[in-house]
C-alpha positions as CSV (number, residue, x, y, z in Angstrom):
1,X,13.1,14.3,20.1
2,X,13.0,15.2,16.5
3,X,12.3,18.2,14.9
4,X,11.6,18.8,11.4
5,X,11.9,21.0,9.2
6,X,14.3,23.3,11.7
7,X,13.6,26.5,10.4
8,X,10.3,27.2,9.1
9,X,6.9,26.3,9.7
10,X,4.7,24.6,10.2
11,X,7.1,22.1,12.3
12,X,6.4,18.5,13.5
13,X,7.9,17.0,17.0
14,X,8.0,13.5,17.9
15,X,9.3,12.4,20.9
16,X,10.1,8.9,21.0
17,X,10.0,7.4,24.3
18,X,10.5,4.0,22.1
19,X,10.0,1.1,23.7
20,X,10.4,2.0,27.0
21,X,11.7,4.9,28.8
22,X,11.6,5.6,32.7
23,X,12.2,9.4,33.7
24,X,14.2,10.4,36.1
25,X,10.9,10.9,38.7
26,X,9.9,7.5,37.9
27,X,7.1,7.3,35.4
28,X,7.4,4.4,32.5
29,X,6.5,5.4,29.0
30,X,6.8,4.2,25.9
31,X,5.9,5.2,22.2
32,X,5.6,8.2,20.8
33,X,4.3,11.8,20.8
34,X,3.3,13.7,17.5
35,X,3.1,17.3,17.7
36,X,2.3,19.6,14.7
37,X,3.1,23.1,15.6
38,X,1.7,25.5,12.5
39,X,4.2,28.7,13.8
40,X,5.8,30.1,16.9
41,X,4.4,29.4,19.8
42,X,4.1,33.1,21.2
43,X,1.8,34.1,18.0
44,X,-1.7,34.2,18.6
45,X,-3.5,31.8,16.5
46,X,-0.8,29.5,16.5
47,X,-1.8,25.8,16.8
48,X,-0.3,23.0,18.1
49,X,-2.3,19.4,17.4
50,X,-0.9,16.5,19.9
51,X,-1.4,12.8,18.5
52,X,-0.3,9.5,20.3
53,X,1.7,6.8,18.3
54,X,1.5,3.6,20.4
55,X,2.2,5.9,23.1
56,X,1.2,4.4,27.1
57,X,2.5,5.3,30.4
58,X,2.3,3.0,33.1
59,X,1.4,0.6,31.0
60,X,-2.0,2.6,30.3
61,X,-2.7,3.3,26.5
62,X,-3.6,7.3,25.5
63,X,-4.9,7.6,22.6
64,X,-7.0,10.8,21.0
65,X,-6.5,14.1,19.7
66,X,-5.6,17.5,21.8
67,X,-5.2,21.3,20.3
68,X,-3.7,23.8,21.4
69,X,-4.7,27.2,20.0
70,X,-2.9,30.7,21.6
71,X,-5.6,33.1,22.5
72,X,-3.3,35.9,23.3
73,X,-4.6,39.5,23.2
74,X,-1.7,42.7,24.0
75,X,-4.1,42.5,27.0
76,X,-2.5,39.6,28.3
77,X,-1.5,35.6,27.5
78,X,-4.2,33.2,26.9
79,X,-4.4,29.4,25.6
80,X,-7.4,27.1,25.0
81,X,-6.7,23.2,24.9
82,X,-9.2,20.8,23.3
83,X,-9.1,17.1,23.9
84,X,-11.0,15.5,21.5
85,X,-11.6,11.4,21.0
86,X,-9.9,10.6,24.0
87,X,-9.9,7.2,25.5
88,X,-7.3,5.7,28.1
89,X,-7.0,2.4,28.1
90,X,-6.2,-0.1,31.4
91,X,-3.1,-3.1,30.9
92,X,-4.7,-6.0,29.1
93,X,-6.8,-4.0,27.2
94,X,-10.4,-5.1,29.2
95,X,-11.0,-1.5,30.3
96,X,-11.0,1.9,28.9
97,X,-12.2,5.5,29.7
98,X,-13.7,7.9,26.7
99,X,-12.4,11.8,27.3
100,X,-12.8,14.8,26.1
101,X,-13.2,18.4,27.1
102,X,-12.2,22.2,26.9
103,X,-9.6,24.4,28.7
104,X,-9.8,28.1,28.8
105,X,-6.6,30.0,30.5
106,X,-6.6,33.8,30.6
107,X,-3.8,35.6,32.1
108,X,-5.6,38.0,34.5
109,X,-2.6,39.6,36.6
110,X,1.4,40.2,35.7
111,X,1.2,40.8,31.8
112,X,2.9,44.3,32.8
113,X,5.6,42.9,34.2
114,X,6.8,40.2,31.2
115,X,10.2,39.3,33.3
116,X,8.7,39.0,36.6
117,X,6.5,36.0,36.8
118,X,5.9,35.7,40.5
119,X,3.2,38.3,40.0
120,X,1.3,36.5,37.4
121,X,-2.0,35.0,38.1
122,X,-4.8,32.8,35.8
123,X,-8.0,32.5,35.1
124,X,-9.2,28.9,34.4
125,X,-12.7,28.0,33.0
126,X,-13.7,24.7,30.9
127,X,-15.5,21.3,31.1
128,X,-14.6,17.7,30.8
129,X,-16.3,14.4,30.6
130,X,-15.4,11.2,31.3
131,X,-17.3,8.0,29.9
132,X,-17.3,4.6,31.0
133,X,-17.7,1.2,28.5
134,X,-20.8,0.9,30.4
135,X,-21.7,4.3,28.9
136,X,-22.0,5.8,32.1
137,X,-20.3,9.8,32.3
138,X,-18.9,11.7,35.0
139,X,-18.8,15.4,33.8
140,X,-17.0,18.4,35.7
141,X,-17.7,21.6,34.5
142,X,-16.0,25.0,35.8
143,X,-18.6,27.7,37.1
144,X,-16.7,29.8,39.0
145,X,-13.3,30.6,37.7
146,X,-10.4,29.0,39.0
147,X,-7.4,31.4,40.3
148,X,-3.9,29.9,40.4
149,X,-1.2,32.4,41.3
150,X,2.2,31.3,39.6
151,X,3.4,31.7,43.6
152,X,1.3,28.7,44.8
153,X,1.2,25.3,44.0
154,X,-2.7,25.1,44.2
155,X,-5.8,27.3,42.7
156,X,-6.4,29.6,44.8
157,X,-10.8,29.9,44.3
158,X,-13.0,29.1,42.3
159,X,-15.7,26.3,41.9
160,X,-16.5,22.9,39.3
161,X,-19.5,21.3,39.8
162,X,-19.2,17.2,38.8
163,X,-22.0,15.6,37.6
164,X,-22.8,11.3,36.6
165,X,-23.3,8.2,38.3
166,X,-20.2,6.5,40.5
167,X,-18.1,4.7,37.8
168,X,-18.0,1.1,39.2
């Protein structure tokens, strides 16, 4: 991991997985990970754009753009990631998937408490769509907020409605 220039903004990030890298819970990348980070992460506005260099895992090629902007009010933390021109691309190179999509998260419970973060709880909302070389999409699309509770491992409620055609 490199990061340059140390002390001022904006920063950029690569990590370098070169070649090949396995971590220590077994996934296989390789290539590397641009980040451009335009200041400290805790100021709201801040940006951080994420590119791919030759980067794959599993053999799979990721390729595309995704920002992440801080949303943050004194109310509470928030974040909103955009994944734009996204395609995933299968080992050979015959089959690929076009992404892209929004994610809204809203901290909803715990901002009072800053160093106890078993209390704090999320508020999910976005969409994403998935496209096929045959053109055909797959769309899921958050109408009911999700709740995830820093205490569990899965959202809590909430509901996404996923639209499109079977992807054979």
């Amino acid at each position: 991991v490199t990061v340059t220039p140390q002390a001022t903004f904006p920063k950029t990030i690569v990590i370098d997985f070169g070649t090949g890298c396995t971590s220590i819970d077994g996934v296989l990348r390789k290539g590397k990970i641009n980040i451009v980070l335009s200041d400290s992460v805790r100021k709201p506005g801040t940006t951080a754009v994420m590119t791919y260099d030759g980067y794959h895992v599993y053999g799979f090629k990721v390729e595309g753009t995704i920002t992440w902007t801080n949303t943050s009010t004194p109310n509470g933390v928030s974040w909103t990631r955009v994944i734009s021109n996204g395609k995933v691309t299968a080992p050979g190179g015959n089959y690929y998937w076009l992404h892209e999509g929004t994610k809204n998260v809203t901290q909803t419970a715990g901002a009072n408490t800053p160093f106890n973060l078993l209390d704090d709880v999320y508020s999910i909302t976005g969409n994403h769509t998935v496209t096929n070389p045959a053109g055909k999409s797959r769309s899921a699309t958050v109408t009911e907020a999700l709740e995830k509770k820093v205490i569990c491992h899965h959202v809590s409620k909430g509901k996404i409605k996923l639209e499109g055609p079977n992807h054979y």
